[in-house]
N, C-alpha and C positions, 0 to 999 in steps of 0.2 A: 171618200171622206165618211158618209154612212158607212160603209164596214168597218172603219175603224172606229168609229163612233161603238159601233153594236159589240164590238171586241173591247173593249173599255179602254182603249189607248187613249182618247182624245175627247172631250165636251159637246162634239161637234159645231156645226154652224154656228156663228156669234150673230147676234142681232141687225147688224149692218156691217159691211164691209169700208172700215176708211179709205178713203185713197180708190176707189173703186175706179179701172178703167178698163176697158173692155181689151183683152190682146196684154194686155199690161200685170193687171193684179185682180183679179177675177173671184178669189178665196183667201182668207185668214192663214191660209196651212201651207206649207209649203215641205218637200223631201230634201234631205240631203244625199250626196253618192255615194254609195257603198262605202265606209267606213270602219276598218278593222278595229274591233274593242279591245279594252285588255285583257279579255279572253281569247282572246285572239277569231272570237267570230264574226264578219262581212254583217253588219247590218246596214240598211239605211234609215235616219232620224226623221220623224216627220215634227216637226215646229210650229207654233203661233208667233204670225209677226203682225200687230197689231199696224205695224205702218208698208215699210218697203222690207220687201223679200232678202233675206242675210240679215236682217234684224231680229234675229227672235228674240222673242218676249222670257226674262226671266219668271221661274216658279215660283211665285212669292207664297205659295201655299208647299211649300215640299219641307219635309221633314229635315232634312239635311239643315235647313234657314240660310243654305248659302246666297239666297238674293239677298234678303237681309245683311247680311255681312258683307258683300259687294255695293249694297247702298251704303251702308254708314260708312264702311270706310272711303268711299269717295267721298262722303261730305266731310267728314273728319281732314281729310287730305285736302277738300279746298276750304275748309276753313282754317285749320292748323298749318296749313304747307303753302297755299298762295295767297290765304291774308282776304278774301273773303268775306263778305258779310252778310249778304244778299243770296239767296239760292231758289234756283227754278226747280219747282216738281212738276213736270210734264206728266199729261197721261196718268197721273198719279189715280184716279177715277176708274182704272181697267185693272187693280191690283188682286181683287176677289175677283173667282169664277167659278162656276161649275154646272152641272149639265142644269140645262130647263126644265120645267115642270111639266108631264102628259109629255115628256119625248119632246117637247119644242125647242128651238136654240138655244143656244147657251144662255144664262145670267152671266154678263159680263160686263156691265154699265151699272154703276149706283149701287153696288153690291156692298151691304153691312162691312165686310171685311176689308174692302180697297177703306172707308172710312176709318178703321180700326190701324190698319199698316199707314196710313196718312196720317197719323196722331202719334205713334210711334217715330216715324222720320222725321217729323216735325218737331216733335217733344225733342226727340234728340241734339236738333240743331240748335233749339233755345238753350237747349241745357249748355251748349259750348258756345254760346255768347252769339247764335247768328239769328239770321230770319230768312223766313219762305213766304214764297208766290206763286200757287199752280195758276198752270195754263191748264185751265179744265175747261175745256167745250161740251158742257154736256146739259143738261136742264136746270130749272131755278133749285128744283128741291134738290138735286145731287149737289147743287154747288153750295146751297147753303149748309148740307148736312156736309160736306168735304171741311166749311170751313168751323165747324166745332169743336176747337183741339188741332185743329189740324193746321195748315198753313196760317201764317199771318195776314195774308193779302190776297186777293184771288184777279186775275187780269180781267179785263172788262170785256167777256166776250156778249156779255148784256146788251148792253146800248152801243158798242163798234160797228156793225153793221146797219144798225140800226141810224146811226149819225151819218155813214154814208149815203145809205138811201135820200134820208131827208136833201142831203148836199146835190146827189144826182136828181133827183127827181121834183126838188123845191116843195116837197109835199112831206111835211114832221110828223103825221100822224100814228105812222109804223113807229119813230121814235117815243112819242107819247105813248103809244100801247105800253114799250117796254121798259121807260119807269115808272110808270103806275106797275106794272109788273114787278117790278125790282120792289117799288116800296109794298105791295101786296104781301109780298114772300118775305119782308122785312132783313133783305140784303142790303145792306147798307153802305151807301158810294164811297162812305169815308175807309172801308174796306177793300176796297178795288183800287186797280192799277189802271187811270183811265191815260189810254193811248193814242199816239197817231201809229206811222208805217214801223211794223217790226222785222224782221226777216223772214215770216211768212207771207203767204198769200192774205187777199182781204176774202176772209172765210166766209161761206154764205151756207154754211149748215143746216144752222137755225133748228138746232139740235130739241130744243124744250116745243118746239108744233111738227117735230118729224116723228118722235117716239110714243112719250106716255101720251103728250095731248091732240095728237094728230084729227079725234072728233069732238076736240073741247068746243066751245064757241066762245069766239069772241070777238069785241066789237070793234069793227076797222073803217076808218072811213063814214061811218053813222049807220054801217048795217051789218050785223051778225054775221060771221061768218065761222067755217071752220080752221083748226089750226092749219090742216095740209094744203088747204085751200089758200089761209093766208100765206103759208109759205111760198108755193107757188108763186104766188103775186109776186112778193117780193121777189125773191128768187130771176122772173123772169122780165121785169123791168128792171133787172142792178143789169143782166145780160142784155138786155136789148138797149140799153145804154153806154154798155162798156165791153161789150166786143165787136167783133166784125167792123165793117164798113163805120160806126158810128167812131169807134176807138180803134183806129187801127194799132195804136201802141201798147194794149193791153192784151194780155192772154188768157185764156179758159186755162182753172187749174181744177186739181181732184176735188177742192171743198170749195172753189170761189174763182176770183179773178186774180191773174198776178198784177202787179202794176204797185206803181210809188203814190204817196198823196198829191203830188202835183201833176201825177197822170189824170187822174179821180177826178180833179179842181177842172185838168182842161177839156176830159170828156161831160163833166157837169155844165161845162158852158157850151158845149157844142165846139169845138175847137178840135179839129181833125189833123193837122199839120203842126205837131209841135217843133219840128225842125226847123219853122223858120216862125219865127213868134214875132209879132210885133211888140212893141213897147206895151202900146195898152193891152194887149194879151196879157203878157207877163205881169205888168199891174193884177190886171185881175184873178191870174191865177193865184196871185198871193194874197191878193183879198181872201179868194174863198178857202185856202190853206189857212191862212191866220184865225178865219172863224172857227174852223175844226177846231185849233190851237187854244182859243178860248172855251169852247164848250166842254171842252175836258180838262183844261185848269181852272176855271171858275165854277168847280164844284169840288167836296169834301173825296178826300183820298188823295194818291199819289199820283203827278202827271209824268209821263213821260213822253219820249220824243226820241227820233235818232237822229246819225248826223243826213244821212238822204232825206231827211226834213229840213235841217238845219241849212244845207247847202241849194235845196230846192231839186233833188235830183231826178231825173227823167227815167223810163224803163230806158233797156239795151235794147238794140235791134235784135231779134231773136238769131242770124243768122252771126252776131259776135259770139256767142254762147251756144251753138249747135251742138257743142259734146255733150255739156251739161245737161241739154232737157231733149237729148234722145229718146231716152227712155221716157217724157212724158213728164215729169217735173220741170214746170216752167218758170218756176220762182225764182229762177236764174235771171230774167232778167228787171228783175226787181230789185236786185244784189248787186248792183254797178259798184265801183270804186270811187271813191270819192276823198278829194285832199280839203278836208276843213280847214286846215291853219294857213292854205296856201304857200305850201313850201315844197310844190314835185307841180310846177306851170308845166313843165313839158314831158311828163311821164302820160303814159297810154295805158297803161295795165299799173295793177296794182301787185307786189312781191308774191301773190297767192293767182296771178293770173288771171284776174280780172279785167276785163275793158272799165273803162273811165267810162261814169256816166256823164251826160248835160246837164248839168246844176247852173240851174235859173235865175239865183241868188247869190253865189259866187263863194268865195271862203269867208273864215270868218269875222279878220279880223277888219277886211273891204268894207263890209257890210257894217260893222259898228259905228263907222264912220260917216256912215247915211242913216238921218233919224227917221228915213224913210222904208230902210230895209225890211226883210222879213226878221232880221236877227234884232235891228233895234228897237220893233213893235212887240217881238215877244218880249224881251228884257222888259219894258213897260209893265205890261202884262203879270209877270213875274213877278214886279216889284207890289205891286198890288194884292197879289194873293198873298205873297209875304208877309207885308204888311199886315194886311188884316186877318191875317191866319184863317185863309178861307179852306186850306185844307184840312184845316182840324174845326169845321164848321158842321153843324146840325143839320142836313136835309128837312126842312120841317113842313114845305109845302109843294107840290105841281097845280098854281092857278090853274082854270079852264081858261081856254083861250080861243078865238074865232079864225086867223088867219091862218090860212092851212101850210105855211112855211115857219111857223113862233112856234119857241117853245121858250116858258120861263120853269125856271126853277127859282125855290125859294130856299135860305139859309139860318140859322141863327147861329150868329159869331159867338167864338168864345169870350170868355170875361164878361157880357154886359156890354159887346159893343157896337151893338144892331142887328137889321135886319141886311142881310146882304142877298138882293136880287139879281141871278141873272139871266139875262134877255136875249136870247138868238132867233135871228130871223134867217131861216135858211134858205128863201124864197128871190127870186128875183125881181122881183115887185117890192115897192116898199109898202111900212108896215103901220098904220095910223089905227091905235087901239087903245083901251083903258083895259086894265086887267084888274080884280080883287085881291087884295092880297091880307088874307082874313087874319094871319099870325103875326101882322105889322103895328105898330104902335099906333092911334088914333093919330091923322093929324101931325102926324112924326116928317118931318124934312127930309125931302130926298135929293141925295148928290151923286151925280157920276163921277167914278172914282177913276177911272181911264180920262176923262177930259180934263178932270181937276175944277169943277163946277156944277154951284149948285141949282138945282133944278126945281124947286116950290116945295109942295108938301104936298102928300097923299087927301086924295078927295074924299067925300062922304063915303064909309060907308068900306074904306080903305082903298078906293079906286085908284089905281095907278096909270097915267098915260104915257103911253110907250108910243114913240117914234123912230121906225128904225129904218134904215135904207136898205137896199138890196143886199144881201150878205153882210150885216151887218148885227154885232152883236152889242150891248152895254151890260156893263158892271156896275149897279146900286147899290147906295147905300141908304136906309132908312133908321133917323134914332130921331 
C-alpha cells in the first residue's frame, strides 16, 4: 500500500478502517485478478472500498464525472421510474479525498468537497420534486456542515446510542451530554430522523470522541473526562451488558451490536432467556420498547420505526443464518421475517429466505384490538404528537435535572399553543422530582396529554413536579 501510495497510484491509508475485523477486512484497498484492458494488456486494479470488499468506492473526483452521472441517474430513475420521494444518501460524507498533509493518511472524513458533491445531489433531487436523508455517522461539525444545502434531514446517529445506553444502563447522563451537544452545535432535532431498529446494527462508533475530539474534555457523570476516555465507557458497558453470557441473543458487530429493540428492552432488564418469556416479561419488555418509542416521537423531527418494532421482533438464532454472517456480518440476525398483517400464520421463511422471527406483539391487526398492545399505545401516542404538532415544535430548553435515569426536554408548539414538556425516566426506580422549566408561562396549568388530565400549575419560580415510574415517560402540556 506504501508503494503505491509513493507511486502516486493511491491516497494511501484513510483515517480508520470501517468494518475493521481482523482475518476479515484489515485495509480500505483491495486488488482485482489480472484483467485484460482494452488494450489488450493483463493488469490488476487496486480499489477503495469504504465498506466490504467487491464494493468499490466510485471517483467522485475523476474527470470523466462518470459517478456523477451514475448518481443522478439513479435518483432520477427512483424518482421518475418507481415514484419515490424520499431518498437515502449513505456515506455521502466520504465523497472528497485526497492524500494527507506531512505524508499522513488520507483526508477522507469531513472533506470541503464530499459537502460541495452533497449540495449538488441534493439540489438535484429538490429540483425534481423529492427529498434526502444522509445516514452520516460522522461528528457534530461534519454533520452540521453536510446539512447546509445538502440533505433535508440527517438520521439521528446523535442521541440513538446514546438512548440506548441510558435504557441499558438506567443511567441518562451520556444521553444528556449529547443533547446539550446537539443544541451546542445548533443541530437541530426538528431536522433529524429520530429512530428505533433499522436494518443496521445498533452502532457504537461514537465517531465525534473517536476523531477530532478524542482529547477534548468533557463532563460525564460530574467529572471531566476525555472524549476517548468517554468512549470507552460507553462503549464497554453497551458490551458488557449486551453480549456474552449477559445477552446471549445478541451479537458483536464491526461498529456495535446486532440485535432488535426488543432484544435491547430484555437485556436491559436482565432477561437471558427470551425463548420462553413469561407474561410479565413480555409486559415489560414492552414497557421499555414503548418508552424508546416516546422519547423519539415526542420531540421535533421525523419518528420512525419498522415493522420488527411493530411486530415486537426477536433476533434469529445465529445458527438459522450461518451463510449469511460467515464472513462476519452478523446483522443477519437482526433481519428476521416478519408477517405484520398476519396473513402467512404458517410460513417459516420469508420469499427472500429468511427464517421467521419471534415477534412478541403479534401482527397488526391482533393487536389493535387490545388497548393494551404495543401497537394500540403507540397509536395513542401518535395521535398526540399529531395533534399538537409536536413534530414541527421548537426545542427551546434541556432543564437540569437530579435523577440519574430523567431526561426532560422542553418545546414550544407551533401557533401559540404552549409549552410541550417531555419527561423520560429511563431508570428503574421511580422518579419523585420538581424540575425548572424557565421558558414556561408563569403559573401556566399543566395537563398530561397521554392520560387526558389535568395536573395543577407550575410552582414558583416555574418549578415543575414530575412523578414518574420505572420506565416510564409523560407528555405535558403547559399554557
Amino acid at each position: 500500500m506504501d508503494a503505491l501510495k509513493a507511486g502516486g497510484y493511491i491516497v494511501g491509508q484513510l483515517p480508520r478502517t470501517i468494518f475493521y475485523e481482523p482475518g476479515v477486512k484489515e485495509t480500505d484497498w483491495s486488488a482485482t485478478d489480472a484483467v485484460v484492458g482494452a488494450d489488450g494488456t493483463s493488469r490488476r486494479w487496486v480499489y477503495l472500498h469504504y465498506f466490504k470488499e467487491g464494493q468499490p468506492t466510485f471517483n467522485w473526483l475523476d474527470p470523466t464525472f462518470a459517478a456523477p452521472r451514475l448518481v443522478a441517474g439513479d435518483a432520477i430513475h427512483s424518482l421518475g421510474t418507481l415514484g419515490e420521494r424520499m431518498l437515502r444518501l449513505d456515506a455521502n460524507g466520504f465523497l472528497g479525498i485526497e492524500v494527507g498533509p506531512s505524508n499522513g493518511r488520507a483526508w477522507s472524513e469531513g472533506h470541503p468537497l464530499s459537502v460541495t458533491a452533497n449540495q449538488l445531489i441534493a439540489g438535484l433531487v429538490r429540483k425534481l420534486g423529492g427529498f434526502t436523508f444522509q445516514e452520516l455517522n460522522l461528528t457534530l461539525e461534519d454533520m452540521k456542515a453536510m446539512s447546509q444545502g445538502g440533505a433535508d434531514l440527517s438520521y439521528d446517529f446523535i442521541t440513538r446510542p446514546a438512548y440506548q445506553h441510558a435504557l441499558v444502563t438506567g443511567d441518562a447522563s451520556f444521553l444528556r451530554v449529547m443533547l446539550d451537544l446537539q443544541r451546542a452545535y445548533q443541530v437541530d432535532p426538528a431536522a433529524l430522523v429520530h429512530a428505533l431498529q433499522n436494518h443496521d446494527e445498533l452502532t457504537l462508533e461514537l465517531v465525534h470522541f473517536w476523531t477530532r475530539h478524542k482529547d477534548t474534555m468533557f463532563t460525564f457523570r460530574g467529572k471531566p473526562v476525555k472524549g476517548s476516555t468517554l468512549r470507552e465507557t460507553i462503549r464497554d458497558e453497551m458490551h458488557g451488558r449486551l453480549l456474552g453470557p449477559a445477552a446471549p441473543t445478541t451479537s458483536k458487530a464491526a461498529n456495535g451490536v446486532s440485535c432488535t429493540t426488543a432484544t435491547v428492552a430484555a437485556a436491559a432488564l436482565g432477561i437471558r432467556d427470551i425463548g420462553h418469556l413469561t407474561e410479565a416479561q413480555r409486559r415489560d419488555i414492552q414497557r421499555a420498547h414503548l418508552l424508546l418509542a416516546l422519547y423519539n416521537a415526542m420531540q421535533p423531527g421525523v419518528f420512525a420505526l419498522s415493522g420488527w418494532d411493530l411486530v415486537g421482533a426477536l433476533t434469529l438464532p445465529g445458527e438459522s443464518v450461518k451463510p449469511l454472517i460467515a464472513e462476519g456480518d452478523t446483522r443477519w440476525i437482526n433481519r428476521g421475517a416478519y408477517d405484520l398483517l398476519g396473513k402467512h400464520s404458517g410460513v417459516a421463511k420469508s420469499s427472500s429466505d429468511l427464517p421467521r422471527a419471534q415477534a412478541l406483539y403479534g401482527p397488526l391487526p391482533e393487536q389493535l384490538k387490545r388497548p393494551d398492545s404495543f401497537a394500540s399505545e403507540l397509536r395513542k401516542m401518535l395521535r398526540v404528537r399529531a395533534q399538537y404538532r409536536i413534530n414541527e415544535s421548537e426545542q427551546v430548553e434541556l432543564p437540569a435535572v437530579q435523577a440519574r435515569g430523567l431526561v426532560v426536554m422542553v418545546h414550544r408548539l407551533p401557533s401559540g399553543a404552549g409549552t410541550q414538556v417531555t419527561a423520560v425516566n429511563f431508570g428503574r426506580a421511580a422518579v419523585r422530582e420538581a424540575v425548572t422549566i424557565k421558558t414556561a408561562p408563569p403559573s401556566g396549568a399543566v395537563a398530561d396529554l397521554l392520560a387526558e388530565k389535568t395536573l395543577g400549575k407550575l410552582g414558583p419560580g416555574g418549578r415543575l413536579p414530575l412523578a414518574l415510574g420505572p420506565h416510564e415517560g409523560q407528555v405535558l402540556l403547559i399554557k
